[in-house]
N, C-alpha and C positions, 0 to 999 in steps of 0.2 A: 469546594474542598471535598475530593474522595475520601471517604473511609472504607473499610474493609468487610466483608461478606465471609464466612469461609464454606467454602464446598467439598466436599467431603467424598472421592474418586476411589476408585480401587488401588492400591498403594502409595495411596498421594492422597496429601491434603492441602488445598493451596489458598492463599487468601488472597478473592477475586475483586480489582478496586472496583468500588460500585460510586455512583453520586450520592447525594444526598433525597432522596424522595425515589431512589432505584429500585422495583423490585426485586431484590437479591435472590427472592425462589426463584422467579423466571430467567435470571440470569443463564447465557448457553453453558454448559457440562465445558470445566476450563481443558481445551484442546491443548496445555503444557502434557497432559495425561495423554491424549489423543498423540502426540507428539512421540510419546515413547511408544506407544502402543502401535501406534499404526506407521506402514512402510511409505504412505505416500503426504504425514509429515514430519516438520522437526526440524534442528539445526541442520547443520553439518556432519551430523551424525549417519554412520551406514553407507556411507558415500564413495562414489568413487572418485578418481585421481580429476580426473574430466572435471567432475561436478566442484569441486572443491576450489579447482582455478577457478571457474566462471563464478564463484563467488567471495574471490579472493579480497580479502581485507589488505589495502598496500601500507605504504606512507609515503610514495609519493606524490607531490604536492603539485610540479610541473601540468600546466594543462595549457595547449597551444588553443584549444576554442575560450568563444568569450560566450558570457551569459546572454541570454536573449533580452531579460527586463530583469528589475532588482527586487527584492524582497517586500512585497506589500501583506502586511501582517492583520490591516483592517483597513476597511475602505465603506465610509460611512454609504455609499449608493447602495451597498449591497443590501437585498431584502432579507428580512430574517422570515425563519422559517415559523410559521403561524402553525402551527398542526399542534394539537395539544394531547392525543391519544400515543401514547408512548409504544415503540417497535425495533426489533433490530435492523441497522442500517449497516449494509455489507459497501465499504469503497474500495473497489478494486483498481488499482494503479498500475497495468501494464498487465491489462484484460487477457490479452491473446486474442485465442477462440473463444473466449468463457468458460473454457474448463475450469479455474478456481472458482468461479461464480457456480460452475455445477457442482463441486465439493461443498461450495459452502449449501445448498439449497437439497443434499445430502449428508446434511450432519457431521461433513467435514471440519466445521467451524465452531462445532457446537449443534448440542438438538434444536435446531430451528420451528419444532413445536414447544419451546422453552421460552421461546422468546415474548416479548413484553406485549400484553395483547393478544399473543399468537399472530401476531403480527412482523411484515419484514418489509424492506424494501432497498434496491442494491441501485450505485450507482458503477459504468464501468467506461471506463478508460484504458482510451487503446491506441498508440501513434499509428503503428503499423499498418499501412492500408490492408494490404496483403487479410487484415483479420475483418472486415467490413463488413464483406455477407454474414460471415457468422453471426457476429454481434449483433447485426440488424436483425437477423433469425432471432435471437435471445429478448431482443426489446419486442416482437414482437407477439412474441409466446408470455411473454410477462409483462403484462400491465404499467408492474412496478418498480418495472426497472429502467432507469434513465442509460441510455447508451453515447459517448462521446466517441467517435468512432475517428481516426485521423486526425484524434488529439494529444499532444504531451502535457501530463500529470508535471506542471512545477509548480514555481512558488507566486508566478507573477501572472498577467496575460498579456501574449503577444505573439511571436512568429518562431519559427525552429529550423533549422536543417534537422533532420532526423536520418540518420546514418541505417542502412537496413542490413540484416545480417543475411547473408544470401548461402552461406556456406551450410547451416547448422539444419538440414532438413529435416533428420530426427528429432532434432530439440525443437521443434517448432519454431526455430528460427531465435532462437533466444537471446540472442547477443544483437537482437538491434538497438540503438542508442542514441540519446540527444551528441554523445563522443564521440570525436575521430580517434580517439585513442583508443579505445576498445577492437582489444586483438579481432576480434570474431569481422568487428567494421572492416578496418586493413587488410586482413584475407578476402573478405569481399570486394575490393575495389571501392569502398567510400562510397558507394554508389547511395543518396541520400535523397530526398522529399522535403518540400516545405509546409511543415503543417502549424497551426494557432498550438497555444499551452494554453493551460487552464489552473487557476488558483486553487488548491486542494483548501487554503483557509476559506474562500469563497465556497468551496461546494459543503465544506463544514456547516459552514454559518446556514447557507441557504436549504440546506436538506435536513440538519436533526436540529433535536431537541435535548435540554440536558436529561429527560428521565428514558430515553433512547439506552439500548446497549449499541454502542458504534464501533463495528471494527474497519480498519484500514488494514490491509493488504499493499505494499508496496514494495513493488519487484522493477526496478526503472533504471536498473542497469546504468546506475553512479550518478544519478541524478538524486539521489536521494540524502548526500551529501549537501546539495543547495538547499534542497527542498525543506528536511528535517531544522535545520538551523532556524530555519525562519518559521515551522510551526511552531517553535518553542518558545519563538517569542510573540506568537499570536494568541490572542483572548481562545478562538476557536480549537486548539489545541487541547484545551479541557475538555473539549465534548469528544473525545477520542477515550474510548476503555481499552481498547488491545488494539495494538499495532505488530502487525507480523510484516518486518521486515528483515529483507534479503540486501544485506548490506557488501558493497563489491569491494572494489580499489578503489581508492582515493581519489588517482589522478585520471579517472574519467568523470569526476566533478567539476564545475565548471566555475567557481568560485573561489575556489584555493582551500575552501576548506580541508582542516588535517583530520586525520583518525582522533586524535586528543579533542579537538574542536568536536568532533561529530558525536563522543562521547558524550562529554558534556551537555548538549543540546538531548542527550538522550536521560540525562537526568534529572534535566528540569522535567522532562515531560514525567518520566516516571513521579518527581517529588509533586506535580500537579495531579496524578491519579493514575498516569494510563502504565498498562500494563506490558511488558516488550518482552515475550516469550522469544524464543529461539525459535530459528525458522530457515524454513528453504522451499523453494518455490518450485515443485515438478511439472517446468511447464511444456506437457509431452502430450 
């Protein structure tokens, strides 16, 4: 059970959910401020016409692909994560390059000499081969960072088509997807990859701890409709403090889930502690 911390910003004051046993000083500077303040983040705010589609909120429901595996919320095999020196843990859900991993590791996420211990450690997830060398660059300059590199961020483990966006050069390619629905895919020709998923409740479980500040980062281009439903009703779902998510259309989810649906599942997590700032993902 979270309770509340308040942080005290330049024109803001916001109350930051903490755990129970959380260091609330050490807690990162709440980026809802960074959000207004700064041009590279925030909702959908300041944006252009471009940006606003590729993060369009739909209601439709129609999705011609099928899910790859189904919703596994806990799976007693999985190891718990033994570490008991408490840190911030950054999960990045549709890595790229690691550019958000370098915002965050630059106080785009918060001062990460704030963090618990003075202590961090990031996991990042990335389908897109096309981002490989990067990434492997990144794990290999940081110790502490687990890289999943030509993997999808879902809810289960198993196999994918992964749709690549071949059009969006400037965007870094932004509209790749587990969906053939996703306009940026069909401009491209479908042209797709098969890579493993990986359980975001599994890398909960297996990576923090509850006195952890843990943020999630998930930018997965309509996948996040699957995905979110089924954290809400995992045990692992608590150990989440802010979730910045880039929430798309609907009907490049592969579930059926609705916008009403996706809500809700956004309110249990909030009524469990975690915090769901406004967000959007520049990932350029």
């Amino acid at each position: 059970m979270a309770f509340a911390v308040s942080v005290v910003l330049p024109l803001l004051t916001v109350a930051v959910p903490v755990r129970p046993g959380h260091p609330g000083a050490l807690a990162p500077i709440d980026s809802l401020a960074a959000d207004v303040q700064s041009s590279l983040r925030g909702g959908v705010k300041n944006v252009t016409a471009e940006q606003l589609v590729h993060s369009f909120v739909g209601s439709a429901k129609s999705n011609s692909d099928k899910a790859p595996c189904h919703c596994i919320a806990a799976n007693p095999s999985w190891k718990p994560c033994l570490r008991t020196v408490p840190r911030c843990v950054f999960i990045d859900l549709g890595a790229a390059d690691g550019n958000s991993f370098n915002t965050f590791i630059s106080n785009g996420y918060g001062e990460v000499g704030k963090c618990p211990s003075v202590q961090w450690s990031a996991v990042l997830v990335e389908a897109n081969p096309r981002f490989n060398k990067p990434l492997q660059a990144v794990g290999q300059t940081y110790g502490q960072v687990s890289v999943m590199s030509s993997t999808a961020a879902y809810m289960c483990e198993g196999s994918t088509s992964f749709f690549l966006d071949k059009v969006n050069t400037e965007k870094n390619f932004w509209g790749s997807s587990m969906s053939s629905n996703h306009p940026d895919v069909k401009a491209s020709g479908k042209q797709k990859v098969t890579v493993p998923t990986v359980n975001l409740n599994r890398i909960l479980y297996e990576n923090t701890i509850e006195s952890d500040w843990v943020m999630v980062k998930m930018d997965i281009e309509g996948s996040e409709y699957d995905v979110l439903p089924c954290v809400s009703k995992s045990p692992s779902g608590s150990l989440i403090d802010r979730l910045y998510l880039e929430q798309h259309d609907a009907a490049w989810g592969m579930t059926g889930t609705t916008p009403a649906e996706m809500e809700a599942a956004k309110a249990e997590l909030r009524r469990r502690g975690v915090d769901i700032p406004p967000y959007f993902s520049w990932t350029l």
